[in-house]
C-alpha positions as CSV (number, residue, x, y, z in Angstrom):
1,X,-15.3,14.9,-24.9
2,X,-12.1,16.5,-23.4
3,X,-14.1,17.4,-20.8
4,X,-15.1,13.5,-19.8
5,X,-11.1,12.7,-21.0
6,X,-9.6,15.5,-18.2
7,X,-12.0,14.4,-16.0
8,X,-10.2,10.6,-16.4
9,X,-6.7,12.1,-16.5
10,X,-7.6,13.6,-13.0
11,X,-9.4,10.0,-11.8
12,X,-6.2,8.1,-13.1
13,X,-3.6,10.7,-11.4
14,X,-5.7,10.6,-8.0
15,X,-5.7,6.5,-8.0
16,X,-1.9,6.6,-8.1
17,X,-1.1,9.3,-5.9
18,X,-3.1,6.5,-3.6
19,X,-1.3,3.8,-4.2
20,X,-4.3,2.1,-5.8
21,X,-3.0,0.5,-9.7
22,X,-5.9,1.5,-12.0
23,X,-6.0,-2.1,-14.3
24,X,-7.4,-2.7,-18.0
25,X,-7.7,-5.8,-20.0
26,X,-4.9,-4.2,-21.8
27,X,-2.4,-4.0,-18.1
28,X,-4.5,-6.6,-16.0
29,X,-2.8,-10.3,-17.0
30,X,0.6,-9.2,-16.8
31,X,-0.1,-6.7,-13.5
32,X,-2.1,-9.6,-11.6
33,X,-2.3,-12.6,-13.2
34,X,1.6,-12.8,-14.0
35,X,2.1,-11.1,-10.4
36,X,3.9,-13.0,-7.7
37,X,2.7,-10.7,-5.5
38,X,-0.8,-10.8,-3.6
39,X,-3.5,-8.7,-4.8
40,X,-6.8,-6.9,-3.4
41,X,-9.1,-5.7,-6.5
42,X,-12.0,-3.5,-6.8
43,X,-14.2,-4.0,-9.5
44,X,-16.4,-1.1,-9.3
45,X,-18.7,1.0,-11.5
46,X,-18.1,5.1,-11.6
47,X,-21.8,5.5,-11.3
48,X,-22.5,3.2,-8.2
49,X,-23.0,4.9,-5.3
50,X,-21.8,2.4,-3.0
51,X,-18.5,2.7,-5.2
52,X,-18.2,5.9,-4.1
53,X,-18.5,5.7,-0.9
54,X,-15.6,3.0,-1.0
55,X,-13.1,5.0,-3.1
56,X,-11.5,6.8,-0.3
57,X,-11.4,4.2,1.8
58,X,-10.0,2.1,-0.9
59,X,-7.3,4.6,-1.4
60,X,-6.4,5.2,2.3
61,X,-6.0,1.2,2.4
62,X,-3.7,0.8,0.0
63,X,-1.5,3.2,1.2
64,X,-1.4,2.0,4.8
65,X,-0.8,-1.7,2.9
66,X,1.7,-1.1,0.1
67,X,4.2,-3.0,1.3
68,X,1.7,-5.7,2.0
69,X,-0.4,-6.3,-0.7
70,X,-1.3,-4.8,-4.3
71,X,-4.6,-2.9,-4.5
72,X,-6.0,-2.5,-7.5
73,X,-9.5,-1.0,-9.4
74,X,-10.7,-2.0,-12.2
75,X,-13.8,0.4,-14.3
76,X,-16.1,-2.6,-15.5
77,X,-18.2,-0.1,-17.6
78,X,-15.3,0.2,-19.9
79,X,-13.4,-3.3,-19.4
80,X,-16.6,-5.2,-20.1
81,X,-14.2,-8.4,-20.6
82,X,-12.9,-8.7,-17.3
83,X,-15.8,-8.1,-15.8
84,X,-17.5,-11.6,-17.7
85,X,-14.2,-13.5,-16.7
86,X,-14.4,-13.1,-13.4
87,X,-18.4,-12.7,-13.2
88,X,-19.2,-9.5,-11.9
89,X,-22.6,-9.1,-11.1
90,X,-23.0,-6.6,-8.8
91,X,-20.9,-3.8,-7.8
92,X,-18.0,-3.4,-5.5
93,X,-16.9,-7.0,-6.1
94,X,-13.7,-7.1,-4.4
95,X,-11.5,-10.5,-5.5
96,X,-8.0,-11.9,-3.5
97,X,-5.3,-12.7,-5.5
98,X,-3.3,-15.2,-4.2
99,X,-0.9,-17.6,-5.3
100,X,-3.1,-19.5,-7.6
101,X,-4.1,-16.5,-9.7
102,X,-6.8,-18.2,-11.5
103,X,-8.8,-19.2,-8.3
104,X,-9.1,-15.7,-7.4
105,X,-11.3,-15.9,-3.6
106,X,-14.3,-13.3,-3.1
107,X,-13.5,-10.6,-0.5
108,X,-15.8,-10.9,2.5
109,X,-14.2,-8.6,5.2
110,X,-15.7,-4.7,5.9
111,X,-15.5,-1.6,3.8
112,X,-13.7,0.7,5.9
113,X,-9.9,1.0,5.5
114,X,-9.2,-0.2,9.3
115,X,-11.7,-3.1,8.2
116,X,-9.6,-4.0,4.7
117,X,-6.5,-3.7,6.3
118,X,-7.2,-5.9,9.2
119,X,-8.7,-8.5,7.0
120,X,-5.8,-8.1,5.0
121,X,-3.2,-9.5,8.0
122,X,-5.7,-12.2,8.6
123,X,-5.8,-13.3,5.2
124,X,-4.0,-16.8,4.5
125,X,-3.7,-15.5,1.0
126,X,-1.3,-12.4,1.8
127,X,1.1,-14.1,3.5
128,X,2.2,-13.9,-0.5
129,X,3.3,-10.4,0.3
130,X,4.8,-8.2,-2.5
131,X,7.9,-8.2,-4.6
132,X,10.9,-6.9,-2.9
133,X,10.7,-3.8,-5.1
134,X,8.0,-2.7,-3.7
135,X,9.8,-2.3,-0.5
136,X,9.7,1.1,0.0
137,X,10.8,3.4,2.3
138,X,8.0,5.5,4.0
139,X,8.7,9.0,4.4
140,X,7.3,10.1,8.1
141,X,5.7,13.1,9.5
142,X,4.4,13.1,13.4
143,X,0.9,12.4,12.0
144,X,2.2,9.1,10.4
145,X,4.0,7.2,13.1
146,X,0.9,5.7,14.5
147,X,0.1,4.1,11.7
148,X,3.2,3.6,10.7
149,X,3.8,1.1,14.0
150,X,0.4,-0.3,14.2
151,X,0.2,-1.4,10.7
152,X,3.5,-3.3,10.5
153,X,3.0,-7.1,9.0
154,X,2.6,-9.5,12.3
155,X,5.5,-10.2,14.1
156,X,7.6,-7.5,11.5
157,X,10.0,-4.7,13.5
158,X,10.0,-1.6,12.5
159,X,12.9,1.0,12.4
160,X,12.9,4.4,12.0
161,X,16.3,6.8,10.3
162,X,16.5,10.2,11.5
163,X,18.1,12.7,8.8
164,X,20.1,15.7,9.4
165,X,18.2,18.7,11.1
166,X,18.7,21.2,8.3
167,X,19.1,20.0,4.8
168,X,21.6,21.0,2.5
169,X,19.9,23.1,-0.8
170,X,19.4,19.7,-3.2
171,X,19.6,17.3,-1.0
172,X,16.9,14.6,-1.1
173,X,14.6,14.2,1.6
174,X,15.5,10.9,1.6
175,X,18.6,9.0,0.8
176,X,18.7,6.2,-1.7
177,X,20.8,3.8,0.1
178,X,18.5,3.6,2.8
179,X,16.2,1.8,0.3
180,X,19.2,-0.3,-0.7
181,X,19.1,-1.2,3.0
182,X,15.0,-1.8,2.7
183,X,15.6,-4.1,0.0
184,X,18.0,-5.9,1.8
185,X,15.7,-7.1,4.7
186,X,13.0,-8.8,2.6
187,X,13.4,-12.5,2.3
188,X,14.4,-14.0,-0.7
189,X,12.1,-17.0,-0.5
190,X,8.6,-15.5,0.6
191,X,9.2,-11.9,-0.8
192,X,7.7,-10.7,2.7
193,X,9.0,-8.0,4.3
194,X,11.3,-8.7,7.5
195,X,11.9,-5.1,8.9
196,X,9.6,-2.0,7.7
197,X,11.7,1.2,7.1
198,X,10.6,4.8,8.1
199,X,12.5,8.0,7.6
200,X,12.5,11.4,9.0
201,X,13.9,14.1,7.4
202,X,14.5,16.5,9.9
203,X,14.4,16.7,14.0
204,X,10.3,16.5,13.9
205,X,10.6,17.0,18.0
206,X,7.0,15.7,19.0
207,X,8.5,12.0,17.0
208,X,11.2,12.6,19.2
209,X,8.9,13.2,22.4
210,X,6.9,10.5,21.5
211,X,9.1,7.6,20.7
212,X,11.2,8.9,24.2
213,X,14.5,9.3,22.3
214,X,17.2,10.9,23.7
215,X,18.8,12.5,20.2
216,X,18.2,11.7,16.9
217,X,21.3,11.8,15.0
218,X,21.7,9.1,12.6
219,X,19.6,7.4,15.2
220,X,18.0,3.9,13.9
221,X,15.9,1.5,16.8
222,X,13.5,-0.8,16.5
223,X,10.1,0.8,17.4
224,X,7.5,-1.8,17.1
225,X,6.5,-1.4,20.8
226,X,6.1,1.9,20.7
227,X,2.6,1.3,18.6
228,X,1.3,0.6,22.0
């Protein structure tokens, strides 16, 4: 028993460090239904093969999407309850949660993360976005910027803070105000995002080479073509 119980503590700790939100019938109305943000869930099976094969992409999704959309996973063999509400008969089901939470739409797009997160942009349904708290601030290394760019929400900029070269000992990767200033740039009225925030904690010279900057101190541009 504390075997299967550590093996669940490690499942629930991998799920957030992915940005997926593991959901109950405990957390589920208030995280979705009550949401007036757009959701993508999973409802999945831990013995289904197929499951498995999604989970990492699932997870890879989400993170490329969380200031997009809300991913979510729910374990049917031990919320039995959602699963008859929303009448799961086979597993993955994958549901959209849009505006009109009880009307939830069935997901029909691939099950690769490039596939969920392009069907993601072309979804009428996420043009709900997310809450203006989850407008974060993504930290970047070299190996992110790509994605970073490419993903953006249509028609979003993107803009990228360069930090100091060496770090004072304490000092935070990355500053709070600058997600101040992330929070700043989502509109009111939709909750969508209207400039996507990167940061860069120190001189990361093949960003530099890459983006064809000139310096980076305290340097902030709007990069969107550079996804190109």
């Amino acid at each position: 028993m504390r075997f299967a119980a550590a093996i669940f503590l490690v499942a629930l700790h991998a799920m957030a460090v992915a940005h997926v939100h593991v959901l109950t019938e405990k957390t589920f109305k208030k995280e979705v239904l009550d949401s007036p943000d757009y959701w993508l869930v999973e409802f999945y099976a831990p013995w289904c093969g197929h499951c498995k094969q999604l989970e990492p992409e699932w997870k890879k999704a989400a993170k490329t999407l969380k200031t997009t959309a809300k991913l979510g996973a729910v374990d049917c063999t031990s919320n039995e309850q959602l699963a008859q509400q929303f009448g799961i008969q086979g597993y993955p089901t994958i549901k959209e949660f849009g505006k009109n939470k009880n009307k939830p739409q069935d997901y029909r797009g691939g099950r690769t993360a490039r596939e969920i997160v392009q069907y993601v942009k072309a979804s009428p349904l996420a043009a709900l976005g997310v809450s203006s708290s989850d407008a974060a601030v993504q930290v970047l290394q070299y190996k992110d910027v790509y994605s970073f760019l490419a993903t953006a929400p249509p028609k979003t900029p993107s803009a990228i803070l360069f930090g100091r070269n060496k770090r004072k000992k304490g000092e935070k990767a990355k500053p709070r105000w600058l997600n101040e200033v992330a929070q700043s740039f989502v509109s009111p009225d939709t909750k969508s995002i209207l400039v996507q925030f990167g940061f860069v904690a120190g001189s990361e010279a093949k960003i530099v080479k890459h983006l064809g900057l000139d310096g980076t101190s305290a340097c902030v541009r709007s990069l969107k073509q550079r996804a190109r």
